[in-house]
C-alpha positions in Angstrom: -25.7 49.3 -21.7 -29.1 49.7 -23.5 -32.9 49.5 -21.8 -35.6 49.8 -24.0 -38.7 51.0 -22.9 -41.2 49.0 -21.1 -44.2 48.4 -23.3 -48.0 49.1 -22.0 -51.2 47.4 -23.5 -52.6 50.5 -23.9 -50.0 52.0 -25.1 -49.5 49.0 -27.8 -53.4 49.4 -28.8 -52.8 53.8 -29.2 -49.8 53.6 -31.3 -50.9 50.6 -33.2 -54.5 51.6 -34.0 -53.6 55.2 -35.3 -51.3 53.5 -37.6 -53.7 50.8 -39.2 -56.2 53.2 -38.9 -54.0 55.4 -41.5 -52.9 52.5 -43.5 -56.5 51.0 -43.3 -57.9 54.6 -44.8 -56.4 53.8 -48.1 -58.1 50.0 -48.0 -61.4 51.2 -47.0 -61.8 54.9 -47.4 -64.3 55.9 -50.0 -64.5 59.2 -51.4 -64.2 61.8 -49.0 -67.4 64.3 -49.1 -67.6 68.0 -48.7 -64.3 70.1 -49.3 -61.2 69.6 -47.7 -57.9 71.2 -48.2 -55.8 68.0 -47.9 -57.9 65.1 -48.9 -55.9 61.2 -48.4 -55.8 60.3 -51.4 -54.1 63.4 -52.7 -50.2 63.4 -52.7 -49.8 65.9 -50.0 -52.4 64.1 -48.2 -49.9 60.7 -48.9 -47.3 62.5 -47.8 -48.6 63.5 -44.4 -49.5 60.1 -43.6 -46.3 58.6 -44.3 -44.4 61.2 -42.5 -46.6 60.4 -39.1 -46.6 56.7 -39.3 -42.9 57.1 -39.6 -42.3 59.3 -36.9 -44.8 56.8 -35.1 -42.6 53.9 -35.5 -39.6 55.8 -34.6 -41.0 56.6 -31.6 -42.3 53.1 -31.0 -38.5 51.4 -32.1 -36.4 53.8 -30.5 -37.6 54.4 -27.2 -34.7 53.3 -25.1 -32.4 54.3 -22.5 -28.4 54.2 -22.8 -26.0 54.2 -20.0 -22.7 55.3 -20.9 -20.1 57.9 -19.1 -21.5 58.3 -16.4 -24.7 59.4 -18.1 -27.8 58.2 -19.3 -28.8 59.2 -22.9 -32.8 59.4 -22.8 -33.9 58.8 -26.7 -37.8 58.5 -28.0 -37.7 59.1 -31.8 -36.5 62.2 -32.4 -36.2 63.6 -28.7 -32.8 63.1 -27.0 -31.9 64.3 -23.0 -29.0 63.3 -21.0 -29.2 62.6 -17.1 -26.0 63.0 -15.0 -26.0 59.4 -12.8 -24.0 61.9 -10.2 -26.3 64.1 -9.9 -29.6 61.7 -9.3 -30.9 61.6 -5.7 -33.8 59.6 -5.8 -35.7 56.7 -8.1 -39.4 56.3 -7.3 -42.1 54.1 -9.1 -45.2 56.1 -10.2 -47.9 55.7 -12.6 -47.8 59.4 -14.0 -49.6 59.6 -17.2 -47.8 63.0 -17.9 -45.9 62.7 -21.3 -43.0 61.4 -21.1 -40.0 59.1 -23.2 -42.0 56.2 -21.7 -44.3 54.0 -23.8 -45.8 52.2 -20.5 -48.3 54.0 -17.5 -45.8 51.9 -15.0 -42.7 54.0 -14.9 -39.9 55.5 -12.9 -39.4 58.7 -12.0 -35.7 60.4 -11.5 -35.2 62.9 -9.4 -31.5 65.0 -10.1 -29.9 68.3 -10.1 -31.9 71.3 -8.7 -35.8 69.9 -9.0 -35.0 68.4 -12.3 -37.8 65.5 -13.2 -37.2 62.6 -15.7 -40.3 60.0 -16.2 -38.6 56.8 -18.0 -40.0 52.8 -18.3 -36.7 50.7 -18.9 -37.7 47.1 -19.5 -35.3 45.7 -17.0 -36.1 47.7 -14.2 -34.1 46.0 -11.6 -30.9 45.7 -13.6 -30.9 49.3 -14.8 -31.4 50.7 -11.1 -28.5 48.3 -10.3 -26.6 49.8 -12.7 -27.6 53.0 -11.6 -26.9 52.1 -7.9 -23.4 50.5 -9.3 -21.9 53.7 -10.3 -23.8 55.9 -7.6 -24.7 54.4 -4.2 -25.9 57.4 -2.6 -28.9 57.4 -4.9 -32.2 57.3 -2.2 -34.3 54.2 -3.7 -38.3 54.6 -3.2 -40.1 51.3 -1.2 -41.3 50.1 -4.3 -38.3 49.3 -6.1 
């Protein structure tokens, strides 16, 4: 089954303002003064831009969680890790602003294997730690969830 991420206001105004910003440079940039090596309006300047706001967007669509086999699949754009749902011994809430596959302040964090650490935001927090709890009760649940 598949959780997307929980999405923050502030992260919805940083990811969203960098990209109309960029876009918003080609409706209401002048001339840029002094030299530059890569100016906007130059086609390696194009180019730069359209690679970030895509890699932007691919962050912001596919930031998700997938439980499958005994596994869940942690994707955010390009970044991929797996967690073992055997090997988790304990969900706690916690408002880390560490980076993280999480596009929201109020997250989870997983704690599995030997002091392995995994910071994720699934939408539907209480069905995904049901889920989680489904296929592995002895998972230790913090007094916030």
């Amino acid at each position: 089954m598949y959780f997307p991420s929980k999405k923050d206001l502030f992260f919805i105004i940083v990811f969203w303002g960098i990209i109309l910003f960029l876009v918003g440079v080609y409706f209401v940039g002048g001339e840029p003064g002094g030299y530059q090596l890569i100016t906007y309006d130059s086609l390696i300047g194009i180019i730069i831009n359209v690679l970030l706001i895509g890699f932007l967007l691919w962050i912001w669509f596919g930031t998700g969680y997938l439980v499958k086999d005994g596994k869940i699949v942690i994707r955010s754009g390009p970044f991929k890790s797996t967690v073992p749902i055997d090997e988790i011994k304990k969900l706690r809430k916690t408002k880390s602003p560490f980076s993280a596959p999480a596009l929201s302040i109020d997250r989870m964090e997983i704690l599995y294997g030997h002091y392995k650490v995994a910071l994720i935001s699934p939408d539907d927090e209480a069905k995904f730690v049901a889920m989680l709890l489904e296929k592995n009760p002895r998972i230790e649940l913090d007094e916030k969830l």
